[in-house]
N, C-alpha and C positions, 0 to 999 in steps of 0.2 A: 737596661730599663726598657719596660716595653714603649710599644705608641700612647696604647692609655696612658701608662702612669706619667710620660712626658705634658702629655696635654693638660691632664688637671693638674700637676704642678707648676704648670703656665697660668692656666684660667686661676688659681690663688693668687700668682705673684702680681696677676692683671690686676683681681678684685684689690688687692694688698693697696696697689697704688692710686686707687679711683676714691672719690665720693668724697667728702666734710669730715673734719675731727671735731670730737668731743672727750671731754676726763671723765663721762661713765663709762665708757666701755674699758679704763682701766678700772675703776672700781669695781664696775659688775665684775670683772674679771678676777680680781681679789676677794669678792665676797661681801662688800662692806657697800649695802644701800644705802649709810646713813653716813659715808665720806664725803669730804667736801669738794662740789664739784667750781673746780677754777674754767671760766670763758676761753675760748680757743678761735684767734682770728684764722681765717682757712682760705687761701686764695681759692680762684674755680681750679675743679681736676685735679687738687690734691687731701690727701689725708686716707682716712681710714671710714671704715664703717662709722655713721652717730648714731648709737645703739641706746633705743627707748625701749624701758620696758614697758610690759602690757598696762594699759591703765583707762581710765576712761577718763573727761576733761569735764570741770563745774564753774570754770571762769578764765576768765581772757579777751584781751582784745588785740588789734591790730591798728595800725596806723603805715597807709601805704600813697606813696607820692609816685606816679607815674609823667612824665614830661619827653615829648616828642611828639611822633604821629596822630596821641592821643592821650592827653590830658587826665589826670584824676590827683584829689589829694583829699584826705578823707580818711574816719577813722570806723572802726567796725568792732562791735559785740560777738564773743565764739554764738556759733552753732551749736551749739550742748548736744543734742542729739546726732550730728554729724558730724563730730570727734571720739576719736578712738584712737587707741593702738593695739593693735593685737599681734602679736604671731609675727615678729620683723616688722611690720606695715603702720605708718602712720599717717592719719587725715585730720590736719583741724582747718574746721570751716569757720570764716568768720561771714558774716551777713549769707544771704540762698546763693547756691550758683544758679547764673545764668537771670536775677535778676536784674532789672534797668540799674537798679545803687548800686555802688560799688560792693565787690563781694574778691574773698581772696580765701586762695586753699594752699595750705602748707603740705606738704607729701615727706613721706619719706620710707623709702624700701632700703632693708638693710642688704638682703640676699644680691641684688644690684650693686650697694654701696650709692646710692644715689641719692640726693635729695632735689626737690623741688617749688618754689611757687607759680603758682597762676592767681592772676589779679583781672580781673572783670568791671566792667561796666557798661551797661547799654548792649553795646552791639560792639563793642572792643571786648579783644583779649591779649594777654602775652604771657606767655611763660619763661621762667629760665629754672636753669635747672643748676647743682653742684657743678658736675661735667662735663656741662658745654664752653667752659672760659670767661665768660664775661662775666663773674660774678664773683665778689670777694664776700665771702660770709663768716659770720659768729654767732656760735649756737651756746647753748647754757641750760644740759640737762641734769638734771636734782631727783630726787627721789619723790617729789611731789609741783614741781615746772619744766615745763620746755621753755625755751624763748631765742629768739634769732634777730638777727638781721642779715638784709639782704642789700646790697651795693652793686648793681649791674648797669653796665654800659650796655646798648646798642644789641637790647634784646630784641627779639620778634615781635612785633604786634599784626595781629590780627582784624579785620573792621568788615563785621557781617554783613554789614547793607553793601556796601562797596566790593568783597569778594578782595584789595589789595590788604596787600604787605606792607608794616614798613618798618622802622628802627623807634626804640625807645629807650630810656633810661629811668629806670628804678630807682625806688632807696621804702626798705619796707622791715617796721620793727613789729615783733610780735610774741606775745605769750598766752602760755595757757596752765591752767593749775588745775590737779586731780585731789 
């Protein structure tokens, strides 16, 4: 076997073992958009691809509690214009990024196997992600919902005026309907 063909049958068995599960990507896989899809709790850094198909988003909201370094708990209306999924890649925004009110973006790249949120407010941010560990999540994709949650210990935050680092803990539910 050559060097290539060693190397991308590693970079699969990598992608294999990365990112969040969900039970559409056995349906998409069978065919059947209109199967019923059962929630799947997903510690951080393991499972499979959570494979959305392309859609675009007409309701949702979020609900995210941040406690540590910096504070939020508060609830949030989608971004309608600023959700999508196209082509592997998911964005749903709830309230504008990067305003003073709390605002939180859901990610999701399938090609990575990764997913993501970042939660704002002010001049705070933190992100965590599928693959970083601290983050126990359940996702619940349908032929017409996404929706999650996120359970993260002792992620990152961020604080613009200040330029430090420091530790937070999460807990953030969220849906959106096409």
């Amino acid at each position: 076997m050559s060097t290539k063909s060693l190397l991308v049958t590693a970079m699969v068995l990598v992608l294999t073992g990365c990112g969040s599960d969900t039970s559409e990507t056995a349906a998409s896989a069978a065919g059947d958009e209109a199967a019923a899809v059962q929630p799947t709790d997903v510690p951080g850094g393991t499972g499979a691809v959570l494979a959305i198909s392309n859609r675009t988003y007409t309701s949702g909201s979020v609900h995210a509690k941040v406690t540590g370094f910096f504070a939020a708990d508060g609830s949030q209306d989608l971004n309608k214009p600023a959700s999508i999924t196209d082509d592997g890649h998911t964005w749903l925004q709830y309230g504008a990024s990067g305003a003073p009110e709390l605002n939180v973006l859901f990610t999701n790249d399938e090609s990575m196997a990764e997913n993501g949120v970042n939660i704002g407010i002010g001049p705070y941010t933190v992100t965590a992600t599928s693959t970083s560990g601290e983050c126990k999540t359940k996702f619940d994709v349908a032929p017409a919902t996404v929706s999650g949650h996120y359970s993260c210990t002792g992620s990152t935050g961020y604080d613009k005026n200040s330029g430090q680092m420091g530790k937070v803990d999460i807990e953030v539910d969220f849906s959106a309907g096409s």
